[in-house]
N, C-alpha and C positions, 0 to 999 in steps of 0.2 A: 427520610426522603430516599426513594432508591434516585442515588446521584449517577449523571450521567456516565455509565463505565467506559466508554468509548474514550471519554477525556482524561477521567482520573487517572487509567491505566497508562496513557501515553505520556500524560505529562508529569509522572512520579520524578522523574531523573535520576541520575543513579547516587549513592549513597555520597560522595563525594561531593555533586550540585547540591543536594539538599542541606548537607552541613556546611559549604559554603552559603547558603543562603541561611542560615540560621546566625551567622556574624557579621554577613555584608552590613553596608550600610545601604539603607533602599531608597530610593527617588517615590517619591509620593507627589503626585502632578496635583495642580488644584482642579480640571478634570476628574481627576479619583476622587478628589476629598467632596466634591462637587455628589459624583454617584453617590457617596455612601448614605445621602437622604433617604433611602432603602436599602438599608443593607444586605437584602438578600440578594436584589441588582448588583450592587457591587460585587457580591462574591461571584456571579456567573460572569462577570464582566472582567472581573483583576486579577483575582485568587490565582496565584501561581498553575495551581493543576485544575484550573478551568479556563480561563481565558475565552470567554464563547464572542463572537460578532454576527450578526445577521448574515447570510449569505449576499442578502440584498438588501439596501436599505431603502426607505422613500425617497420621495420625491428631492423634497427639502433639502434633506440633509444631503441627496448625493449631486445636486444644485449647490449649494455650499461647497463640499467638495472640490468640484469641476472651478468653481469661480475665483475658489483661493488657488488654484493649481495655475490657472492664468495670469491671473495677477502676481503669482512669483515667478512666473515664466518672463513677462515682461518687463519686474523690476529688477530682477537679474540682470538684464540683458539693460536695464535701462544704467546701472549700477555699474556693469564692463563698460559704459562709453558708446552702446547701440545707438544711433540717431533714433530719435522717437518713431519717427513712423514705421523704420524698421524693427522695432520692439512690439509695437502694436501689432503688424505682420506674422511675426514668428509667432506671439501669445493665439494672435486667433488662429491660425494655420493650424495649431495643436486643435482647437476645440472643435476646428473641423473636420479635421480627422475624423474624432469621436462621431461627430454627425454621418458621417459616412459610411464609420464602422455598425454604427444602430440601422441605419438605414439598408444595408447591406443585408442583416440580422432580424431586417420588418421588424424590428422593435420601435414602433411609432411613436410609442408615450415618451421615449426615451430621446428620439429625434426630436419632437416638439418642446420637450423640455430645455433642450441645447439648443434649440434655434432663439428662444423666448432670451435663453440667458445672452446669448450673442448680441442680441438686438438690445438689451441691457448696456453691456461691457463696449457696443462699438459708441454709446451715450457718453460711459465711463469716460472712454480716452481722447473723446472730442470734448470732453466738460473738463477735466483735469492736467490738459495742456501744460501748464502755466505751471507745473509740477517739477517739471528740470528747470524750470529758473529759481524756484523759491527753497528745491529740498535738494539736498546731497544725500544719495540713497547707501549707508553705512553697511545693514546689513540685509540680507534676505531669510526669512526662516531660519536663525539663527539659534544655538543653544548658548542657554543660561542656567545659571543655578544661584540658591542661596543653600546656607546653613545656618543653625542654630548654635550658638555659641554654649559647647558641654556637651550636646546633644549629638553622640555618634553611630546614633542607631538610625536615624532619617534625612535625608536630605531635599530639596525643596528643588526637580527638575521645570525648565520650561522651555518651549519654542517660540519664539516671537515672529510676528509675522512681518515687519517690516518695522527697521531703525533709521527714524531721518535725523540729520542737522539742518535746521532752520536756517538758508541761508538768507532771507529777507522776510520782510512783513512785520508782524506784531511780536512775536516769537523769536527774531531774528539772533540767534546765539545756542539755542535752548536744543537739547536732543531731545527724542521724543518716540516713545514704541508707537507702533501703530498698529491697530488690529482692526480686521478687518471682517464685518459683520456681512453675511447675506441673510437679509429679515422679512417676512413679509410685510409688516408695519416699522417704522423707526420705534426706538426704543423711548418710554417714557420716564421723568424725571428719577423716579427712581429704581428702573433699573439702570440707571447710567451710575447712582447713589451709589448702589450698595453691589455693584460691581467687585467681586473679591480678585480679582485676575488681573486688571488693571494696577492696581498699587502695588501688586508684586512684579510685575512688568519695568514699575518705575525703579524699586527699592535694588531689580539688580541692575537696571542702567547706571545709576547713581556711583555704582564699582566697577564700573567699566570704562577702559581706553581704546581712542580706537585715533589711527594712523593721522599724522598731522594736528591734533586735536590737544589742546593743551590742557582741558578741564571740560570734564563732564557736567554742564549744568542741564539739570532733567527734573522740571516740572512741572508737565502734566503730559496726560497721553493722548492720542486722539484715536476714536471710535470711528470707523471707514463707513459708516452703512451704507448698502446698498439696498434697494427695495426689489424684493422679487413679485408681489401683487400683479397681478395683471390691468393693466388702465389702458385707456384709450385716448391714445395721443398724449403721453405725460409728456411733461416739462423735466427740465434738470431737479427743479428744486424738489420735485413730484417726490424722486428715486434715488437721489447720493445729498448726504445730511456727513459731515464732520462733526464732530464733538467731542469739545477740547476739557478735559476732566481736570482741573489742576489736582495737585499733591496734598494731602491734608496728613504731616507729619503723624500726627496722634492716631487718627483712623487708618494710616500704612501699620505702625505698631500694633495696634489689636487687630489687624485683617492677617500679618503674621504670625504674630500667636495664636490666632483661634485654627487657623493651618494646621499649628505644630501640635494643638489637641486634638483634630482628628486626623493627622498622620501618625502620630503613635500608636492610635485604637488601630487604624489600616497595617502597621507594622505588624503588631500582636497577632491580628488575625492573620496575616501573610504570613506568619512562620509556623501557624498551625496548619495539623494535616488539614485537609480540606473536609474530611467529615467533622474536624472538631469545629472547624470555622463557621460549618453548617449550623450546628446545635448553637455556636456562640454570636450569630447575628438574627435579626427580626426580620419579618417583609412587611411593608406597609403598604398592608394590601387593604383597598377601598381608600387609596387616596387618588387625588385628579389625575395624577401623572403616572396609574397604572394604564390605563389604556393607549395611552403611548410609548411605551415601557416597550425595548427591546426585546425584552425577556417575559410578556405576559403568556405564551403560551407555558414555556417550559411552568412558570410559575402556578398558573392554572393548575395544568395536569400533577401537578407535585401536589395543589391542596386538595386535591378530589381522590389523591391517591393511586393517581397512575403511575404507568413507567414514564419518564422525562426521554428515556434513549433516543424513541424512536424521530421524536420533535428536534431533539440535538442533531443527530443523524442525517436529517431532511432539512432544516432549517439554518445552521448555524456552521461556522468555520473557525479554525483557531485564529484569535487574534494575534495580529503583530505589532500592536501598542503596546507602550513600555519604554522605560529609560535604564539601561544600565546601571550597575551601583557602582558605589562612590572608587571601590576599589579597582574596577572594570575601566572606570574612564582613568583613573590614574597610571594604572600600566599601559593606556595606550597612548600618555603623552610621551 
């Protein structure tokens, strides 16, 4: 493959980074272990001296985005003490911003896309009221982590998107991560199943304290959907679905382990140069999920035998995804 030299060259580091990174310990998100279903995706996506992100992404995903950016804008604010309606104020003020900033920009797609979601999120916080009575909002995008007990080559980074205490209802006692989906459809039985993200969300609330709070009991998480579909004249029940996943001890242990097997594979290949990482991963090319693949051009022009450069060059940005290693976060406590 002539690999893109624009990136390899810049993201070499000097001799120093690179042998520190050959003994750090690494953060392996289950995002990464998630890509490496194609492993040649993951190397343009993780791979120390590639790191590539779309310039631009779709629709979707930059709707996603924008919605989780709101929602931890307001439960921040809801979390300091904000009276709710001043929460819901500040959260959409931000997104409309954004609308004014496209609009300003004649970016129309992008305006209509942030008006649709608004009309959404203003459903959200008239339907979810009853939210400062029932939840005490612990954390907002907060970091965690686990480790493997022997294992100090990898460690297991994560963001959670919101930590409640139940303080009434069915639940009442029980902490509980919350993540927070924008879907076009709600999700079905099992992808709610076999959900890998989820029981590791729980596994590291479960070692966790948090202020006033005498004992962590955490079990199960709940899934925020939001439906972004376009209907006419929906209903609450249409467009926001909770679903409460309980804990299944046995299936958190093998959803753990099968992690720590493919963050080792993701380690190995992270400490090789990045041409050896080339020759040592596969593409799994003509499966469903290359046409929506990040990386189908670059990918393309690699099997046809072009240059990648010029597509990197025009197309793509370095990304700044990533978790610090184990050693990184230790010197900064």
């Amino acid at each position: 493959m002539n690999l893109p030299i624009l990136w390899t060259q810049q993201n070499q580091g000097s001799a120093l980074e690179q042998e520190q990174r050959q003994y750090s310990q690494i953060g392996v998100s289950n995002s990464e272990v998630s890509a490496l279903t194609c492993e040649r995706a993951w190397l343009f996506g993780y791979h120390p001296q590639l790191k590539l992100t779309p310039k631009s992404h779709g629709v979707a995903l930059t709707r996603g985005l924008l919605g989780h950016k709101v929602l931890e804008i307001f439960y921040l604010h809801i979390k300091d003490g904000t009276e709710y309606s001043d929460a819901v104020n500040v959260a959409m003020e931000y997104l409309n911003s954004l609308a004014i900033k496209a609009y300003q920009e004649f970016d129309m797609d992008k305006l209509d896309m942030i008006k649709h979601l608004e009309s959404i999120l203003v459903m959200y916080f008239e339907h979810y009221e009853a939210d400062v009575q029932n939840w005490e909002i612990l954390e907002v995008e907060a970091f965690h982590l686990l480790e493997w007990s022997g294992q100090a080559g990898v460690y297991l980074p994560m963001r959670l998107d919101l930590t409640i205490y139940q303080k009434s209802g069915k639940f009442k006692g029980e902490t509980s991560p919350v993540d927070h989906k924008f879907t076009n459809d709600f999700w079905n039985s099992y992808k709610l199943r076999l959900n890998s993200q989820l029981p590791l969300y729980i596994r590291s609330l479960r070692g966790a304290r948090f202020k006033n709070k005498n004992a962590t009991v955490v079990r199960r998480s709940i899934v925020n959907q939001i439906r972004t579909r376009s209907m006419k004249n929906p209903y609450p029940h249409d467009i926001f679905r909770r679903s409460f996943i309980e804990a299944n001890d046995e299936g958190m242990e093998k959803v753990f382990e099968n992690h720590l097997k493919s963050a080792l594979k993701i380690e190995r290949l992270k400490r090789m140069p990045v041409k050896e990482a080339y020759e040592a991963t596969t593409a799994a090319w003509g499966s469903s999920s290359c046409q929506f693949c990040f990386f189908k051009e670059i990918c393309a022009t690699d099997l046809e035998g072009g240059n990648t450069d010029m597509a990197v060059i025009a197309d793509y940005a370095k990304s700044t995804y990533g978790y610090p290693t184990m050693e990184e976060l230790q010197s900064e406590r």
